[in-house]
PDB file of N, CA, C, O and CB in Angstrom:
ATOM      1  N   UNK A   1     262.910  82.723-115.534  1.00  0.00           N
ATOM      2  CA  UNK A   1     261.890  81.851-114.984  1.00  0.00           C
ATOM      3  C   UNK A   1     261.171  82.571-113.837  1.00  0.00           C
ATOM      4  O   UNK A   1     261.739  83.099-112.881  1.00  0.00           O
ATOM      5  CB  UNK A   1     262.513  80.515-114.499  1.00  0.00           C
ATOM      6  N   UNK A   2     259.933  82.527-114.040  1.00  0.00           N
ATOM      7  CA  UNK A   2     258.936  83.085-113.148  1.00  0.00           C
ATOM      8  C   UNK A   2     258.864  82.647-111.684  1.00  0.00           C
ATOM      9  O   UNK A   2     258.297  81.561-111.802  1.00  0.00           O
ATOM     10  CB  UNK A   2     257.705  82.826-113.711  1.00  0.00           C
ATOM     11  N   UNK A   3     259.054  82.794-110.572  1.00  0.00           N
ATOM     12  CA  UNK A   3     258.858  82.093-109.296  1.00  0.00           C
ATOM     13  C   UNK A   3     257.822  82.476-108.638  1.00  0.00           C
ATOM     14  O   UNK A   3     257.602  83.683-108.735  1.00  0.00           O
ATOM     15  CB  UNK A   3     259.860  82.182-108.460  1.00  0.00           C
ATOM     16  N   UNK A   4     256.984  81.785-107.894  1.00  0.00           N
ATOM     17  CA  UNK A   4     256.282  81.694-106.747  1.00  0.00           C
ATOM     18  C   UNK A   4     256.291  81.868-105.813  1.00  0.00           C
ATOM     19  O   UNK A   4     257.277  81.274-105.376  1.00  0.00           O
ATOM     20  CB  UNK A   4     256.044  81.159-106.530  1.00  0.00           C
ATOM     21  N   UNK A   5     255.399  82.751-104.415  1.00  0.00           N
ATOM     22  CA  UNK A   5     255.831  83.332-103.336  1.00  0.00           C
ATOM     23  C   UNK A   5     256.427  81.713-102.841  1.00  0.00           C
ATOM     24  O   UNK A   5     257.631  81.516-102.674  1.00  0.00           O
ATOM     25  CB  UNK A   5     254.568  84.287-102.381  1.00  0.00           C
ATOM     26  N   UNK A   6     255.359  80.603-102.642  1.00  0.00           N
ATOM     27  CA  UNK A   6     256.220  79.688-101.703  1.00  0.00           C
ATOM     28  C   UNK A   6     257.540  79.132-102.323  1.00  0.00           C
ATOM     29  O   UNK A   6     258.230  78.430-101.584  1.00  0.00           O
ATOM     30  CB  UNK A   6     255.361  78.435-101.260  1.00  0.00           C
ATOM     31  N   UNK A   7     257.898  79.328-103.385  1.00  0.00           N
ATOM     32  CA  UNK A   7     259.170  79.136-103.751  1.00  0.00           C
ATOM     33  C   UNK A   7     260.624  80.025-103.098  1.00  0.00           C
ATOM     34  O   UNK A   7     261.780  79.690-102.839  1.00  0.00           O
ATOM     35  CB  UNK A   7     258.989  79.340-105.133  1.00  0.00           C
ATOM     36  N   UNK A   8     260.033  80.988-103.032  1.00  0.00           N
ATOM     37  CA  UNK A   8     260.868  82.358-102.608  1.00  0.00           C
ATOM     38  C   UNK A   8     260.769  81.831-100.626  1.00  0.00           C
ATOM     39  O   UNK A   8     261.701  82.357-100.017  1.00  0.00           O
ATOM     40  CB  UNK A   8     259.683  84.410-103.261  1.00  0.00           C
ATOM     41  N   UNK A   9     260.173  81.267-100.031  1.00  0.00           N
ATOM     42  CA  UNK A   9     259.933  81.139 -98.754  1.00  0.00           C
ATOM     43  C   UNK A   9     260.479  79.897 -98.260  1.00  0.00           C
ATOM     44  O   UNK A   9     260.901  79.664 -97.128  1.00  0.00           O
ATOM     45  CB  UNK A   9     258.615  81.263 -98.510  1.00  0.00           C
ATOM     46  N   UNK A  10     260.393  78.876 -99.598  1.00  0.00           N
ATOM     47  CA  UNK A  10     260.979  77.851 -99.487  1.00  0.00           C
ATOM     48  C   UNK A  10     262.654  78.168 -99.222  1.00  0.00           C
ATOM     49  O   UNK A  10     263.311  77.791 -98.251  1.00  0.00           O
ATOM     50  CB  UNK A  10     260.585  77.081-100.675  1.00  0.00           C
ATOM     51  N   UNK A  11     263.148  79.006-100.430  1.00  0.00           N
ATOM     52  CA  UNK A  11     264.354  79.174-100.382  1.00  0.00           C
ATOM     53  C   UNK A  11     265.212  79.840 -99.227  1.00  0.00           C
ATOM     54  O   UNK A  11     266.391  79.557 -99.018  1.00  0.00           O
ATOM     55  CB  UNK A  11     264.480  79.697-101.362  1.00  0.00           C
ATOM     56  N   UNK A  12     264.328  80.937 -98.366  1.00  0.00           N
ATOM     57  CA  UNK A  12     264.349  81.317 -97.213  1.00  0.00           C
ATOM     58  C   UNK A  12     264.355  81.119 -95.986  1.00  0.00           C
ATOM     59  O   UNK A  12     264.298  81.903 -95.039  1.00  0.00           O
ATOM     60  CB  UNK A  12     263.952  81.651 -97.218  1.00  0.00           C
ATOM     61  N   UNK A  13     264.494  78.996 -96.103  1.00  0.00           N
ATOM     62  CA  UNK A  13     264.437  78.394 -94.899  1.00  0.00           C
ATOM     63  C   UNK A  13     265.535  78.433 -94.369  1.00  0.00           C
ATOM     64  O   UNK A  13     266.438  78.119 -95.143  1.00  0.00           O
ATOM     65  CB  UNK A  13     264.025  77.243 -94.886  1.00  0.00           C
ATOM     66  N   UNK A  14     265.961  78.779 -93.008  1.00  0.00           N
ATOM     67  CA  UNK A  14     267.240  78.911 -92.335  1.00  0.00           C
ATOM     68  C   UNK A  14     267.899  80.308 -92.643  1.00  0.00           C
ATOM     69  O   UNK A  14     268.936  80.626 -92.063  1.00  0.00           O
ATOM     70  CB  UNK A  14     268.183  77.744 -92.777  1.00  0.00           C
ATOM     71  N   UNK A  15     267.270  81.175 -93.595  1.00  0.00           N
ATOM     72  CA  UNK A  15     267.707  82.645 -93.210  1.00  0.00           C
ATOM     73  C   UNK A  15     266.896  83.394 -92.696  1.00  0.00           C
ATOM     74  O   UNK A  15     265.784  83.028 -92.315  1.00  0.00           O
ATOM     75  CB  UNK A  15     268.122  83.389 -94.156  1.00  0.00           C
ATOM     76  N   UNK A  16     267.428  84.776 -92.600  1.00  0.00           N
ATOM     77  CA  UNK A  16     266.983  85.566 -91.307  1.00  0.00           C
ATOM     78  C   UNK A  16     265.364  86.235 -92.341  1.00  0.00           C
ATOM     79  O   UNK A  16     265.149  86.535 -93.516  1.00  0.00           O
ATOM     80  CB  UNK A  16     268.587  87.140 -90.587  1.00  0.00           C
ATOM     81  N   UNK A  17     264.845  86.214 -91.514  1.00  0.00           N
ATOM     82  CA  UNK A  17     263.420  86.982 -91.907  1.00  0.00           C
ATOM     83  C   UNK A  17     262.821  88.498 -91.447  1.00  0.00           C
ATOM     84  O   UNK A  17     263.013  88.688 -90.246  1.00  0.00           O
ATOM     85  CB  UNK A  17     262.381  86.080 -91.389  1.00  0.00           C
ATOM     86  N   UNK A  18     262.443  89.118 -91.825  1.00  0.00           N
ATOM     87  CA  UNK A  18     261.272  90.338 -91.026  1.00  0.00           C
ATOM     88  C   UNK A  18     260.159  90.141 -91.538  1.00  0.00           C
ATOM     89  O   UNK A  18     259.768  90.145 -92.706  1.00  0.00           O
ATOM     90  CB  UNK A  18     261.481  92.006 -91.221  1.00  0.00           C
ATOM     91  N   UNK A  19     259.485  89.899 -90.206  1.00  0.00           N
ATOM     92  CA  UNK A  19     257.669  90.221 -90.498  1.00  0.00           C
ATOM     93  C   UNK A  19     257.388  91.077 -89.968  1.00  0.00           C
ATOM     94  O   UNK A  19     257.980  91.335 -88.920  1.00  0.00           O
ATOM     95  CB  UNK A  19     256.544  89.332 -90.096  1.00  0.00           C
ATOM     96  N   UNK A  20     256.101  92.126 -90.559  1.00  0.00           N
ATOM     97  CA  UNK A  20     255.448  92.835 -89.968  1.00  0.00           C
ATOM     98  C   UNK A  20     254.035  92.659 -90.574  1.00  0.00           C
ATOM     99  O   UNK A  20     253.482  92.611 -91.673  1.00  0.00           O
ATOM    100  CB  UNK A  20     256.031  94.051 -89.955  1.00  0.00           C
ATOM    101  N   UNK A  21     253.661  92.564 -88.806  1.00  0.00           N
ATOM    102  CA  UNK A  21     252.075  92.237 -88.347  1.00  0.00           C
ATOM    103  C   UNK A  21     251.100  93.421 -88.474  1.00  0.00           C
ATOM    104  O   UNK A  21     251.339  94.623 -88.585  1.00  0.00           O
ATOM    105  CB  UNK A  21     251.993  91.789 -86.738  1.00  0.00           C
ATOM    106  N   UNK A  22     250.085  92.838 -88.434  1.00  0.00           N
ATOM    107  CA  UNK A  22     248.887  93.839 -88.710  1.00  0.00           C
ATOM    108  C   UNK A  22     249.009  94.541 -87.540  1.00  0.00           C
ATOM    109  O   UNK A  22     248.844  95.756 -87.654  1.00  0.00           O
ATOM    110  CB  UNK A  22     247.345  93.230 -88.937  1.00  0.00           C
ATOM    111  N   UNK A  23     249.320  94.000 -86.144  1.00  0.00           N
ATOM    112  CA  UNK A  23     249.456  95.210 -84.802  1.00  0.00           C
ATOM    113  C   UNK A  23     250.732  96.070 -85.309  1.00  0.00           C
ATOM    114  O   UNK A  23     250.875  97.128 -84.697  1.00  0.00           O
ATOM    115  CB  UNK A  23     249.874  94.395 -82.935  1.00  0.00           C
ATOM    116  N   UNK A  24     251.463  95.862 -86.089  1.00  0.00           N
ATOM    117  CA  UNK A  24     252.332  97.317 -85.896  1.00  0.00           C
ATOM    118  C   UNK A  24     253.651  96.901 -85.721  1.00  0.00           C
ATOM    119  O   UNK A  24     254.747  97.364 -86.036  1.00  0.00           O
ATOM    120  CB  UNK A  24     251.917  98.310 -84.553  1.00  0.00           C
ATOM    121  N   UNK A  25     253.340  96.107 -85.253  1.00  0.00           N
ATOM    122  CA  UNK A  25     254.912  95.021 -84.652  1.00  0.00           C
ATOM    123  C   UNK A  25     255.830  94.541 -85.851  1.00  0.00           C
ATOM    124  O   UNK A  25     255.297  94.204 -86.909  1.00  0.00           O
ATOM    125  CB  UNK A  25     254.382  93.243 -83.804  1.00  0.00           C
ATOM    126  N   UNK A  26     257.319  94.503 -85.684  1.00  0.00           N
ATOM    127  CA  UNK A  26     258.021  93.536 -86.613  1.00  0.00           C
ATOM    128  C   UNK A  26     258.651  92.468 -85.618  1.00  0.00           C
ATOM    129  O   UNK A  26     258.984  92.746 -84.466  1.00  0.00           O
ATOM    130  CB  UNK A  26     259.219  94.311 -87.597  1.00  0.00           C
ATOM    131  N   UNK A  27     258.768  91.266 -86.175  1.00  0.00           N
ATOM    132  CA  UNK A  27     259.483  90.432 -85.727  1.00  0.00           C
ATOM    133  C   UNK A  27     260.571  89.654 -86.673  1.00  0.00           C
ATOM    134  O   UNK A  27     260.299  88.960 -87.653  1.00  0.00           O
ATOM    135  CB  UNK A  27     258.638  89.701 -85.164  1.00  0.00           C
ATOM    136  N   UNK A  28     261.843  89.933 -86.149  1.00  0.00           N
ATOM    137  CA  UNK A  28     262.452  88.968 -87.080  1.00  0.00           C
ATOM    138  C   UNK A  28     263.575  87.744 -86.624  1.00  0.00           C
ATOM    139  O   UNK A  28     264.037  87.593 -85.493  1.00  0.00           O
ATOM    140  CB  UNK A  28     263.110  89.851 -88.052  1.00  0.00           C
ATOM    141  N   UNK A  29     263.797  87.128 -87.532  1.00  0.00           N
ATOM    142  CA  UNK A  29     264.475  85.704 -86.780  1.00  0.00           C
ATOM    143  C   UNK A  29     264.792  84.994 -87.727  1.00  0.00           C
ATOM    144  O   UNK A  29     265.157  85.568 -88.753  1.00  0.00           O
ATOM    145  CB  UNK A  29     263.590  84.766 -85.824  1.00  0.00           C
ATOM    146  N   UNK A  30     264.762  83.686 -87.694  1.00  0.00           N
ATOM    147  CA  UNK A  30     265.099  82.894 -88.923  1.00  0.00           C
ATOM    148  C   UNK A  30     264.248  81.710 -88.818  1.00  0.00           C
ATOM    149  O   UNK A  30     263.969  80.950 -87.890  1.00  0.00           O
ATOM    150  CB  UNK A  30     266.648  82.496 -89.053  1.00  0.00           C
ATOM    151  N   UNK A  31     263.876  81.795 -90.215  1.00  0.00           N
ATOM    152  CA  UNK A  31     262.451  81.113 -90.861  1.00  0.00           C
ATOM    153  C   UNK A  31     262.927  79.238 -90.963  1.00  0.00           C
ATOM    154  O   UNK A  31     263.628  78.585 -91.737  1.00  0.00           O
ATOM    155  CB  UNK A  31     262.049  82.004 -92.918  1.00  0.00           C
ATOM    156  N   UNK A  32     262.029  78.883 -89.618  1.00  0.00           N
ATOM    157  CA  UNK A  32     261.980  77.313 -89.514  1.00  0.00           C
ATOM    158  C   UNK A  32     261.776  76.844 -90.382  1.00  0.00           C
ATOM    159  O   UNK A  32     262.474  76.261 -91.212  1.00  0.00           O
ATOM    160  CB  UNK A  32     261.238  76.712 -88.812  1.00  0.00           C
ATOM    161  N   UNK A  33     259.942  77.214 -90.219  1.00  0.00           N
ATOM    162  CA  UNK A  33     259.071  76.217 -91.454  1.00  0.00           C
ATOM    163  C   UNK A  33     257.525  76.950 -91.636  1.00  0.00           C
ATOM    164  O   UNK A  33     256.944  77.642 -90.800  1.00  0.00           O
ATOM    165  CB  UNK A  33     258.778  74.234 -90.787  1.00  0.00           C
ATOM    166  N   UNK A  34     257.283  76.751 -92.347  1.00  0.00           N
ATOM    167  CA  UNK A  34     255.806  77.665 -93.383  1.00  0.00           C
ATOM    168  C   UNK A  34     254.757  76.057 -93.446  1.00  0.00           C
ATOM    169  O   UNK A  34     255.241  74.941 -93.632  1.00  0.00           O
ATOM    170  CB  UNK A  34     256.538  78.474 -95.879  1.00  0.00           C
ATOM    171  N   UNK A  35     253.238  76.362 -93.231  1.00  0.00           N
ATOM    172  CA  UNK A  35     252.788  75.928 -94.026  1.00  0.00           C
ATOM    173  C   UNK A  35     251.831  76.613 -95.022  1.00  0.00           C
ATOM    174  O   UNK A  35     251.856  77.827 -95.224  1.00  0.00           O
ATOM    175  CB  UNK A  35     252.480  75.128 -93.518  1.00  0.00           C
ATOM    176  N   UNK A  36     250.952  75.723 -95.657  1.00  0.00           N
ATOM    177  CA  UNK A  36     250.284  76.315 -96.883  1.00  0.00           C
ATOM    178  C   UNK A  36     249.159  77.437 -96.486  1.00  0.00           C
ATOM    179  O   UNK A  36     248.328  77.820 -97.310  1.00  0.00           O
ATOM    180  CB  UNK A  36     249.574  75.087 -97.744  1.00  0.00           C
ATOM    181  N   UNK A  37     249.221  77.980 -94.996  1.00  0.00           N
ATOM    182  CA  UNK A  37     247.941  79.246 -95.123  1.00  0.00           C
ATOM    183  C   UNK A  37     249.480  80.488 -94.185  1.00  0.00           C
ATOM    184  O   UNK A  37     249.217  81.251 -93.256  1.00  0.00           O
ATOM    185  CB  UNK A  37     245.598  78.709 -93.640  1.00  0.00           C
ATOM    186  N   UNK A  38     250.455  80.371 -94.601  1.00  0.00           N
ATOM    187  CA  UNK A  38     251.350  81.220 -93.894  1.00  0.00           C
ATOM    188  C   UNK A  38     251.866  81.314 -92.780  1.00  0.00           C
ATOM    189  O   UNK A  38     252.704  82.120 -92.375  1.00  0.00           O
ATOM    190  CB  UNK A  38     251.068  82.019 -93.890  1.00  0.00           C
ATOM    191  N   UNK A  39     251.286  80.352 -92.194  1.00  0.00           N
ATOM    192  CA  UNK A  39     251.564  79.999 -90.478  1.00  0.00           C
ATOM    193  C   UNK A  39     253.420  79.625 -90.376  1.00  0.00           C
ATOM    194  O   UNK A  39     254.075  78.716 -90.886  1.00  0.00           O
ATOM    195  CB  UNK A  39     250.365  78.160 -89.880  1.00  0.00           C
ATOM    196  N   UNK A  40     253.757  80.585 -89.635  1.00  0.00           N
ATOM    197  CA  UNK A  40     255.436  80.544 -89.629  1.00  0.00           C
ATOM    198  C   UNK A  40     256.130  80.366 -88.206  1.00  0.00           C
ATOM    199  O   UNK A  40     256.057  81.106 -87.225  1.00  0.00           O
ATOM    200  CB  UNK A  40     256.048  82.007 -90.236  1.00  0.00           C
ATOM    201  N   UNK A  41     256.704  79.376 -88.345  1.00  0.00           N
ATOM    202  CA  UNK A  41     258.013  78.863 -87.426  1.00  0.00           C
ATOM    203  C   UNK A  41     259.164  79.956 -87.277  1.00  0.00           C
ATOM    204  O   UNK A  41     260.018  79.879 -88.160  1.00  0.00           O
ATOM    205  CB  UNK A  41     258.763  77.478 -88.161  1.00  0.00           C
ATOM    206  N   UNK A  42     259.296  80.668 -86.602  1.00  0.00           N
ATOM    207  CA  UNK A  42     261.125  81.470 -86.438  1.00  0.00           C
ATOM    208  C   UNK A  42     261.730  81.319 -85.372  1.00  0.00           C
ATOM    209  O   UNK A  42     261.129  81.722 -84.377  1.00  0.00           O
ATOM    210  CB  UNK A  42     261.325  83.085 -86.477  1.00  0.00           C
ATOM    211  N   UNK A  43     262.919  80.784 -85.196  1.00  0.00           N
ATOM    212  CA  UNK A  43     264.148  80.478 -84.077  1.00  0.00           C
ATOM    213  C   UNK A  43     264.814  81.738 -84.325  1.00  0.00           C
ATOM    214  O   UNK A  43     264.874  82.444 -85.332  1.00  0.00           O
ATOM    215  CB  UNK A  43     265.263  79.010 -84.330  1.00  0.00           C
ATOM    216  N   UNK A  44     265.423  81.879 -82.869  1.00  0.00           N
ATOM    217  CA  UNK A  44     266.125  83.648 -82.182  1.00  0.00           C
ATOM    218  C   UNK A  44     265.417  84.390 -82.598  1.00  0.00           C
ATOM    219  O   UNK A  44     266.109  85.061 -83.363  1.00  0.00           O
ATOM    220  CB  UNK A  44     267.633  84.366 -82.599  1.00  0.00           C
ATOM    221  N   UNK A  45     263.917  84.951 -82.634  1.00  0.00           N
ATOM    222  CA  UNK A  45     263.052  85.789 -82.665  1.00  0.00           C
ATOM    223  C   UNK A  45     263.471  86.537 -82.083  1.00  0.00           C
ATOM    224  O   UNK A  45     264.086  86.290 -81.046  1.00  0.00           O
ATOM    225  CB  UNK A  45     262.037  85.576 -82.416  1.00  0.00           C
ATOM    226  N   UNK A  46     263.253  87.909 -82.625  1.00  0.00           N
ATOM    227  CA  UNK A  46     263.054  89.224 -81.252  1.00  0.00           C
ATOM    228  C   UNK A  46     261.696  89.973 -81.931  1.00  0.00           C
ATOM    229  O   UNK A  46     260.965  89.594 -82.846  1.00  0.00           O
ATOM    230  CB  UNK A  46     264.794  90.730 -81.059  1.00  0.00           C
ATOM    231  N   UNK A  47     261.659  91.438 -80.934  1.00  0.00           N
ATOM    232  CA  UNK A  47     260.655  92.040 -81.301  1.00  0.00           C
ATOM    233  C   UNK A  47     260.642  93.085 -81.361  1.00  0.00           C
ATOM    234  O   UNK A  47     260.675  93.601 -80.244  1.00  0.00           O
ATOM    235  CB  UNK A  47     259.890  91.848 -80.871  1.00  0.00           C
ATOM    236  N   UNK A  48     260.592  94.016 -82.459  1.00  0.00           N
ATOM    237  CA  UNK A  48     260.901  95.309 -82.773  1.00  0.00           C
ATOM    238  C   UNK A  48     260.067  96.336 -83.074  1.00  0.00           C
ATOM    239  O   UNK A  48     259.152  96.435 -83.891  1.00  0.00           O
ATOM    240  CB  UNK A  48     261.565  95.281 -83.602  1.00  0.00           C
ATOM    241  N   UNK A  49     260.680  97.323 -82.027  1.00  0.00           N
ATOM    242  CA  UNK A  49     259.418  98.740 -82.186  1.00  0.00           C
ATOM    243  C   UNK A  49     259.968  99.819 -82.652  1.00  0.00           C
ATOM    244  O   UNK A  49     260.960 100.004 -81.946  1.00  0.00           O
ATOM    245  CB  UNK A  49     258.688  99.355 -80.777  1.00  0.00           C
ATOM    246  N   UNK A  50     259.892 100.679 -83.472  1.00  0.00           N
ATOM    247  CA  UNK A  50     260.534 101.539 -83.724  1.00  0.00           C
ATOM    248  C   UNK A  50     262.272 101.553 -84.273  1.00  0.00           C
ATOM    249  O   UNK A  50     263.063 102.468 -84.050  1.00  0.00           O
ATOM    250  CB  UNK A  50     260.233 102.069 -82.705  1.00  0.00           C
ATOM    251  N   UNK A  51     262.605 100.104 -85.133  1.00  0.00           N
ATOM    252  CA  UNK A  51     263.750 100.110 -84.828  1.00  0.00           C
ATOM    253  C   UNK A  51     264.359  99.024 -84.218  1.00  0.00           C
ATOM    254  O   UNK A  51     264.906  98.055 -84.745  1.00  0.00           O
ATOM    255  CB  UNK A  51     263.876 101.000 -84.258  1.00  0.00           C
ATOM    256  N   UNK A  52     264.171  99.351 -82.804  1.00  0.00           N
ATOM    257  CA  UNK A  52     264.992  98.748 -82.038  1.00  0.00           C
ATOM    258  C   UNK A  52     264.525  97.457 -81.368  1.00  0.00           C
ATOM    259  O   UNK A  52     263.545  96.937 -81.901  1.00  0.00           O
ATOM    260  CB  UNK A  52     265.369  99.631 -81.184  1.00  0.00           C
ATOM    261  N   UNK A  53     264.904  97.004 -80.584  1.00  0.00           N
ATOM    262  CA  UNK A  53     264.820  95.754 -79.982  1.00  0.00           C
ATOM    263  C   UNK A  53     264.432  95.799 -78.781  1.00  0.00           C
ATOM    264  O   UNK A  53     265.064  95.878 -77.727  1.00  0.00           O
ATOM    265  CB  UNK A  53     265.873  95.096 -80.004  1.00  0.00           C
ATOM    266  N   UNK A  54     262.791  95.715 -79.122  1.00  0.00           N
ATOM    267  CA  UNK A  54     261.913  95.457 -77.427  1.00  0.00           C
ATOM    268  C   UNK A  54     262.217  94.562 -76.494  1.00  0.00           C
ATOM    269  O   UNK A  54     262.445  94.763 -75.301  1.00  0.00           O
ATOM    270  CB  UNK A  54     260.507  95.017 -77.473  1.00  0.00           C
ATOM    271  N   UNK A  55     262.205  92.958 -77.449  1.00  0.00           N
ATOM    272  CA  UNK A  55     262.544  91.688 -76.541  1.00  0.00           C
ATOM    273  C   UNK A  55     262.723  90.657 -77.146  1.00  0.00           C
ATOM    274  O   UNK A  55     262.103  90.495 -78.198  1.00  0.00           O
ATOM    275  CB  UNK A  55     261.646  91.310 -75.628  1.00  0.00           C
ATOM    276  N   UNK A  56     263.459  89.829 -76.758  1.00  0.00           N
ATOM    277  CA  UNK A  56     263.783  88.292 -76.967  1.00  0.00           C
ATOM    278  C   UNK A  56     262.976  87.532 -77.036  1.00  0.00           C
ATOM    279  O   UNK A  56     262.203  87.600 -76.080  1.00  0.00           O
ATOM    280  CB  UNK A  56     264.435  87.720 -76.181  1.00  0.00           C
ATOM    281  N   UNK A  57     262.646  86.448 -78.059  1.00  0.00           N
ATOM    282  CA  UNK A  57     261.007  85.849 -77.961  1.00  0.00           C
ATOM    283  C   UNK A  57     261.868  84.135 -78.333  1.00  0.00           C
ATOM    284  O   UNK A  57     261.578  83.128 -77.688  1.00  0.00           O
ATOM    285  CB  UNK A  57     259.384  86.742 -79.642  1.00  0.00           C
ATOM    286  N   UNK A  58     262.595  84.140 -79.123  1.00  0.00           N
ATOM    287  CA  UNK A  58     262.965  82.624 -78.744  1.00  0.00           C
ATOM    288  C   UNK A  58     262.548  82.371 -80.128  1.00  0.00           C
ATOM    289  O   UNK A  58     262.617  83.126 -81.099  1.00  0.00           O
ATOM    290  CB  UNK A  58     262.121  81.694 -77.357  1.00  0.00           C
ATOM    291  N   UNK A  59     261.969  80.808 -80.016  1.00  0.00           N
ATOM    292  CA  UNK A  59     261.375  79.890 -81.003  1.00  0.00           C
ATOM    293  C   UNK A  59     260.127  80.025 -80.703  1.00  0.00           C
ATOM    294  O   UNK A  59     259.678  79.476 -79.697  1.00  0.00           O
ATOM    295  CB  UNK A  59     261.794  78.475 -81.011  1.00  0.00           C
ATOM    296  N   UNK A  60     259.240  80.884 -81.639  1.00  0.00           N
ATOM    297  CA  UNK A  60     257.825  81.127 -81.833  1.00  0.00           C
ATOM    298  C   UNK A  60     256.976  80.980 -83.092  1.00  0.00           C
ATOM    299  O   UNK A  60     257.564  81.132 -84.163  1.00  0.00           O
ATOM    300  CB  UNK A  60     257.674  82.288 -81.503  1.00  0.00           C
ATOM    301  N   UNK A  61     255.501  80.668 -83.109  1.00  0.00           N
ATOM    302  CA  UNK A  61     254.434  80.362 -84.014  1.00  0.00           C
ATOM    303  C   UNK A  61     254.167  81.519 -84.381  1.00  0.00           C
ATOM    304  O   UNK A  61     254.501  82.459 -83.659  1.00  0.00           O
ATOM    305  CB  UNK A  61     253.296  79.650 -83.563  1.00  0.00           C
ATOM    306  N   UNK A  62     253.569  81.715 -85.469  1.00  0.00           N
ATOM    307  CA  UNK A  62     253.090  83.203 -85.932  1.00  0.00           C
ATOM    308  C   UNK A  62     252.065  82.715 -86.799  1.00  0.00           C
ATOM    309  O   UNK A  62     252.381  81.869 -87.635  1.00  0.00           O
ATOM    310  CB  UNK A  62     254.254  84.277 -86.751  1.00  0.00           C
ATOM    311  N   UNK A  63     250.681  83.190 -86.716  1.00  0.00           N
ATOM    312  CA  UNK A  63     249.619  82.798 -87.559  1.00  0.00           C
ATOM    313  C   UNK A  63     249.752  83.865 -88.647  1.00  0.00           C
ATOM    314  O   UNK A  63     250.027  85.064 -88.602  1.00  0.00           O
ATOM    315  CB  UNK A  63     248.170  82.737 -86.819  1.00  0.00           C
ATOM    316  N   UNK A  64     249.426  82.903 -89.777  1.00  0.00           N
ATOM    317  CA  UNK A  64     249.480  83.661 -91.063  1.00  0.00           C
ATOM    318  C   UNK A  64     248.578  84.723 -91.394  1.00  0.00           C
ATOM    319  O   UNK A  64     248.805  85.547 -92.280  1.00  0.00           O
ATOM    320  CB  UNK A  64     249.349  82.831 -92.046  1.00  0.00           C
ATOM    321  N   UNK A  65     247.664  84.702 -90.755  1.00  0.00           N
ATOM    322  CA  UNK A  65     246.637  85.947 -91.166  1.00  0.00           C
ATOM    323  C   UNK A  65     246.670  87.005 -89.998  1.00  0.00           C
ATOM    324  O   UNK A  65     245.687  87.591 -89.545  1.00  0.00           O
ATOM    325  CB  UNK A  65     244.936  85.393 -91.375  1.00  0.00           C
ATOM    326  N   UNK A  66     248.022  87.146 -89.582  1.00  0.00           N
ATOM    327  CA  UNK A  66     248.172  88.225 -88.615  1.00  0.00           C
ATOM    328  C   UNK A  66     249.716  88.832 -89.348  1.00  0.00           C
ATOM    329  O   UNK A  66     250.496  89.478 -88.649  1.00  0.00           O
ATOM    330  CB  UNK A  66     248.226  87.575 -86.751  1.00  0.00           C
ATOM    331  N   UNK A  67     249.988  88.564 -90.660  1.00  0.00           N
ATOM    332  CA  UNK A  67     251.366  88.748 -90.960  1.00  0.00           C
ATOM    333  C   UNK A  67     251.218  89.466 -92.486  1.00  0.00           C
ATOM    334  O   UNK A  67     250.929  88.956 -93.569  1.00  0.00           O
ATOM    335  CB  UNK A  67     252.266  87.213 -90.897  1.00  0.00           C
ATOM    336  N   UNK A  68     251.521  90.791 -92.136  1.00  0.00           N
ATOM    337  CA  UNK A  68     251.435  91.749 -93.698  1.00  0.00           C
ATOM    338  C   UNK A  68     252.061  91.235 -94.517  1.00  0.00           C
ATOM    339  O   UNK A  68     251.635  90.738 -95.560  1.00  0.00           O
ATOM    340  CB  UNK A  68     251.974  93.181 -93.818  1.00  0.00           C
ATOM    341  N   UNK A  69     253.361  91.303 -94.071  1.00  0.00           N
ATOM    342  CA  UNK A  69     254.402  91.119 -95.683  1.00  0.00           C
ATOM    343  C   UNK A  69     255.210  90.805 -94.570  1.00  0.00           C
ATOM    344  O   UNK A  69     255.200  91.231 -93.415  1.00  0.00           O
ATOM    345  CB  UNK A  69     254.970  92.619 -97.096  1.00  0.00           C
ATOM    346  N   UNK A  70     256.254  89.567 -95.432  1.00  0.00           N
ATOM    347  CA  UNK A  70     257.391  89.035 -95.150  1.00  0.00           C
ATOM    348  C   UNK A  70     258.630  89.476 -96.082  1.00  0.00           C
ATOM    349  O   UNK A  70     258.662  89.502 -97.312  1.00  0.00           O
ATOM    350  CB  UNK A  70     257.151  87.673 -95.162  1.00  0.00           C
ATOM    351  N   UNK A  71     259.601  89.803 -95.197  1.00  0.00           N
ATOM    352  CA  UNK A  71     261.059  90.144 -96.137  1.00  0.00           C
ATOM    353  C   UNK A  71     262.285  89.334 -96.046  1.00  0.00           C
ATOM    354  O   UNK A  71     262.606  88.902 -94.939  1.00  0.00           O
ATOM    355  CB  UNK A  71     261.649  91.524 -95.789  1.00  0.00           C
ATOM    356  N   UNK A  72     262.781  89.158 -96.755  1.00  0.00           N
ATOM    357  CA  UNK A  72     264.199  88.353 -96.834  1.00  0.00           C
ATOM    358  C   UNK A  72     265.384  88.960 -95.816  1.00  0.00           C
ATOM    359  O   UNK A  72     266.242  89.051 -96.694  1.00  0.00           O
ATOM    360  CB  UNK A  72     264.813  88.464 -98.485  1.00  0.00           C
ATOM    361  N   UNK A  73     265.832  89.278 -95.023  1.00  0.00           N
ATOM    362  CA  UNK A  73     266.809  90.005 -94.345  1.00  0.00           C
ATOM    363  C   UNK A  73     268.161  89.908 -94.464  1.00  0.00           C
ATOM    364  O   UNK A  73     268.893  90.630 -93.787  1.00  0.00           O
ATOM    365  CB  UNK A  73     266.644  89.868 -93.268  1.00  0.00           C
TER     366      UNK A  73
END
């Protein structure tokens, strides 16, 4: 059976995520809530450069048209 990205995102609610943004940046955390233009909810965010772990960001918004590709973690 064929699936759908919001199916795959759906299923991804409450696990850990990586995004990486059009600045360069990854952020990852665990995926609150999505709506229908990509706009994403993540609790224990951090923020990663190279790797490693720049900073602690918490429970943050992320607009969908600032977000390349999302990964399952």
């Amino acid at each position: 059976m064929e699936t759908r990205p919001f199916d795959d995102l759906n299923a991804a609610r409450g696990k850990g995520v990586i995004l990486e943004l059009k600045s360069g940046k990854q952020l990852t955390g665990t995926l609150k809530s999505f709506d229908q233009h990509v706009n994403i909810v993540l609790d224990n965010s951090e923020e990663r450069m190279n790797g490693e772990i720049s900073r602690k960001l918490g429970s943050i918004f992320v607009r969908g048209d600032t977000i390349v590709f999302i990964s399952i973690a």
